[in-house]
C-alpha positions as CSV (number, residue, x, y, z in Angstrom):
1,X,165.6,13.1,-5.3
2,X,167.7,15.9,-3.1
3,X,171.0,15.6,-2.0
4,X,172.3,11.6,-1.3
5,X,172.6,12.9,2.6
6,X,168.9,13.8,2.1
7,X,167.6,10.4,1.4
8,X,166.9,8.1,4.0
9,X,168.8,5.1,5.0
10,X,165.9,2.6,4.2
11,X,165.2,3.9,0.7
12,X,169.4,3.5,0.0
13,X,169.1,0.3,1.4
14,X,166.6,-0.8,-0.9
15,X,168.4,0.6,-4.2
16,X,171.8,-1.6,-2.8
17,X,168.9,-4.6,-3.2
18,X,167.8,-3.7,-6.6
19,X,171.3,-3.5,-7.3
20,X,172.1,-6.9,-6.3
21,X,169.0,-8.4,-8.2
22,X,169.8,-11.0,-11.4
23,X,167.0,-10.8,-13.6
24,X,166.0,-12.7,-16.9
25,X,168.7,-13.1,-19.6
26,X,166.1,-12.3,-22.2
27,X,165.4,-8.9,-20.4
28,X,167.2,-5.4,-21.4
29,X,166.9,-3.0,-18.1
30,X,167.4,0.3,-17.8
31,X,166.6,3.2,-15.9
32,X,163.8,6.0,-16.2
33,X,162.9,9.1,-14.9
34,X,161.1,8.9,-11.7
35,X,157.5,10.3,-11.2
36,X,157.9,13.0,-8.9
37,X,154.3,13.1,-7.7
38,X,153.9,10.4,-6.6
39,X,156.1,9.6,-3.3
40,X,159.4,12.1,-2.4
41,X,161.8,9.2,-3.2
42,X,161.2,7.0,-6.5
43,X,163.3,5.1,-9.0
44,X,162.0,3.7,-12.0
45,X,163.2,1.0,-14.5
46,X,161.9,0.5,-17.9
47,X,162.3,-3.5,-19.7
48,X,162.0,-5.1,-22.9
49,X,161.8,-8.6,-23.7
50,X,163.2,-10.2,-26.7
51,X,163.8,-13.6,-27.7
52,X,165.8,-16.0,-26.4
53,X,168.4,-16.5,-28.6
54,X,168.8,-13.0,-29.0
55,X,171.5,-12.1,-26.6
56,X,171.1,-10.3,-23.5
57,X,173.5,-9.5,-20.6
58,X,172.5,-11.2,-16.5
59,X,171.2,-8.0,-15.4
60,X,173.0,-4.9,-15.4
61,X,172.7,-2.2,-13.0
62,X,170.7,0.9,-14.8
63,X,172.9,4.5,-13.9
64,X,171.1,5.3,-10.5
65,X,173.2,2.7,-9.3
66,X,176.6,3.9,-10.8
67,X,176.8,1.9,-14.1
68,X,175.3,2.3,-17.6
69,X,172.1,0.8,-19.0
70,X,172.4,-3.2,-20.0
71,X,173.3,-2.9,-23.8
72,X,172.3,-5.6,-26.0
73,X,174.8,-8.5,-27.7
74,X,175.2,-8.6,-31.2
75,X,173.6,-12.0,-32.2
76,X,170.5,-10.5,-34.3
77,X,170.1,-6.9,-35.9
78,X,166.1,-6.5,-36.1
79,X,165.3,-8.5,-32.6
80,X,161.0,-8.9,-32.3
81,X,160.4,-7.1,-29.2
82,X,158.1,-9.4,-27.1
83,X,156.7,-7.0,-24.3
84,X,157.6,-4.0,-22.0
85,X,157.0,-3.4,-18.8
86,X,157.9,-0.7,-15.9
87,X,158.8,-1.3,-12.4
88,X,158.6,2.2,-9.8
89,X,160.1,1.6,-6.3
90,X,158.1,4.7,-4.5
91,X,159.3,5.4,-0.6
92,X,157.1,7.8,1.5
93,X,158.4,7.7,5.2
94,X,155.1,9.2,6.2
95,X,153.7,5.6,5.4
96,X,150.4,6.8,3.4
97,X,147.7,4.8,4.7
98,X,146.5,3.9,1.4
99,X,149.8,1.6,0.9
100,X,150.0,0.2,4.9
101,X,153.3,0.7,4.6
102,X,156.2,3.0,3.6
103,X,157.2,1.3,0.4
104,X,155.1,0.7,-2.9
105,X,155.7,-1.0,-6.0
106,X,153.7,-0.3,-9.0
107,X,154.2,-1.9,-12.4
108,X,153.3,-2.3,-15.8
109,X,153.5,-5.0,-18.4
110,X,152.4,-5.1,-21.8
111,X,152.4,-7.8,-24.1
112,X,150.8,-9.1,-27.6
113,X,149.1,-12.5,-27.8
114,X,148.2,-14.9,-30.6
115,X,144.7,-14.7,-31.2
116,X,143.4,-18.0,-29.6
117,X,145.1,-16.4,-26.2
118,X,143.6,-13.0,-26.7
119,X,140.1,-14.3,-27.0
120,X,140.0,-16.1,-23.8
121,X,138.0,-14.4,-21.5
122,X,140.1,-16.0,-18.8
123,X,142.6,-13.8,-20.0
124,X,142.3,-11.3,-17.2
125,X,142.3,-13.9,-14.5
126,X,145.3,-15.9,-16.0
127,X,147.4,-12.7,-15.8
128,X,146.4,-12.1,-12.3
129,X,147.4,-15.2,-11.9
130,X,151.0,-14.4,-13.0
131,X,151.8,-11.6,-10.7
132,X,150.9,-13.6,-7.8
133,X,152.5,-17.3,-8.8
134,X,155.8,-14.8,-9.4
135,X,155.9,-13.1,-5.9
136,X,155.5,-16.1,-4.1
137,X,157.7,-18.6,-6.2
138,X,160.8,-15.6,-4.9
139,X,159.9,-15.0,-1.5
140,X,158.4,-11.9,-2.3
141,X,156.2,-11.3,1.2
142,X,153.9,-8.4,0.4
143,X,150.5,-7.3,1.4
144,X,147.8,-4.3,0.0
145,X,148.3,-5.6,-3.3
146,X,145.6,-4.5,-6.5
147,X,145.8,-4.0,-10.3
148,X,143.9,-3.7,-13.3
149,X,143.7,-6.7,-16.8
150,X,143.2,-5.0,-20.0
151,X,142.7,-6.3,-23.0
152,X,143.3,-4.3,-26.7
153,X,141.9,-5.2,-30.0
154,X,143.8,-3.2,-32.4
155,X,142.5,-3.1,-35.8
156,X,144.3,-2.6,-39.0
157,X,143.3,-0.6,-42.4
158,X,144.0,0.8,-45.5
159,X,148.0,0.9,-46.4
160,X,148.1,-0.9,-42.8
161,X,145.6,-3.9,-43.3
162,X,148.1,-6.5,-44.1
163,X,149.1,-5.9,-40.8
164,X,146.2,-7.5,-39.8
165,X,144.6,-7.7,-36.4
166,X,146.7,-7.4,-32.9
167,X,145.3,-8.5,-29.2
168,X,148.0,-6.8,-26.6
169,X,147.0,-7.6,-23.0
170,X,148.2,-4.5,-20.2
171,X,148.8,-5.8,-16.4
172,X,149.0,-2.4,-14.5
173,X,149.3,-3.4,-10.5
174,X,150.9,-2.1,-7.5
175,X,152.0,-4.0,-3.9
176,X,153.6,-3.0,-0.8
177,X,156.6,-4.9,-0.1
178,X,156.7,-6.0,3.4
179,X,160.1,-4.6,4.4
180,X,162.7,-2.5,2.2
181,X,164.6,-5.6,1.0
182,X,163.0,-5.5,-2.2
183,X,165.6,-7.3,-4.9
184,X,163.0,-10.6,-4.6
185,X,160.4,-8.2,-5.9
186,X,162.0,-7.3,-9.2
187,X,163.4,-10.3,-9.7
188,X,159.7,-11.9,-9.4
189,X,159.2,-9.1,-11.6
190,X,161.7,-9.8,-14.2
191,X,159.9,-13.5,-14.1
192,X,156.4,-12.0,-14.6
193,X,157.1,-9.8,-17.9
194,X,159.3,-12.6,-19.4
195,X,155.9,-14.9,-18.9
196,X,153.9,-11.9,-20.7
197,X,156.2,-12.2,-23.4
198,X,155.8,-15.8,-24.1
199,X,159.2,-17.3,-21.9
200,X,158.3,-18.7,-18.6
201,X,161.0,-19.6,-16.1
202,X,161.9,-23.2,-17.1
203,X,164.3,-25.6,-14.7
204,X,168.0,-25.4,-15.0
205,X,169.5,-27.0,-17.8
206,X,165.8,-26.4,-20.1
207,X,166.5,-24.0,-22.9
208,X,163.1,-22.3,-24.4
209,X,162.1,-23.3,-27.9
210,X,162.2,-20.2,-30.5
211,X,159.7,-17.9,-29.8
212,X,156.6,-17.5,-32.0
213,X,153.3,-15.5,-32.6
214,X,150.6,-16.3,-34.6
């Protein structure tokens, strides 16, 4: 981005709302560079999911928004990373006609499944399925929405085969917010990789039982 008197009230506006956002406990958030291509005014933000009882701050604002990156507690040494995902706030006041609007979100999630998961050939659908339960259970209103289920069989051998065989499913999509108050978005967001990851939102009080893959 230029100068901070060069970017435009809405887009500073919506930064102050990703600011105030309280994500996942289990997610590590931090900032990336923006893709310059893709809109004049972007911020990105990369996560990681790890297990529950491996300790991670509420939610803490990555540098663009003058503090450091979350940092990680000290309750395990060799945490299993569960899934990553990126979240890219794009603002265009020319309102591209492609997005119907002058905000876009586009994300990416990636997970790996057990194998009786990974073979379903729902799979695609269910993850769908996700995004959209996620937006609407926070009052996410959004429109132009679209995005692409992949599944990966990655096969193992030689020094590697006791590895054995990996399914990771990739959830790349991309929404317009409908307004620049966008702090429900990544905290529906937050929600959505956590789920990928094996951790759905539970009721207060309900503690997830240690997470496992096959």
């Amino acid at each position: 981005m230029g100068g901070l008197q060069e970017v435009p009230q809405e887009f500073l506006s919506a930064l102050s709302g990703l600011r105030e956002a309280t994500c996942r406990n289990e997610l590590r958030l931090e900032e990336l560079p923006a893709p310059s291509r893709l809109a004049p005014f972007a911020v990105a933000l990369g996560a990681e999911v790890f297990p529950p009882l491996y300790s991670v701050p509420q939610h803490a604002a990555p540098a663009a928004f003058g503090h450091g990156p979350a940092r990680l507690g000290p309750v395990s040494r060799d945490p299993e990373e569960l899934a990553t995902g990126r979240f890219i706030l794009l603002h265009d006041p020319r309102a591209p006609e492609v997005w119907n609007g002058t905000f876009r979100v586009v994300t990416y999630i990636r997970a790996q499944l057990d194998a009786d998961m990974g073979n379903d050939a729902l799979l695609g659908s269910v993850a769908w399925t996700w995004l959209v339960e996620a937006l609407e259970n926070h009052g996410a209103r959004h429109h132009s929405e679209g995005g692409t289920a992949t599944r990966i069989l990655s096969e193992s051998y030689g020094t590697l085969e006791e590895r054995g065989d990996t399914i990771d499913i990739e959830l790349r999509a991309s929404w317009t917010p409908a307004g620049w108050d966008v702090r429900s978005h990544l905290e529906a967001w937050s929600d959505m990789v956590c789920t990928f990851a094996g951790i759905p939102p539970l009721p207060e009080g309900v503690h997830p039982l240690p997470h496992r893959r096959s």
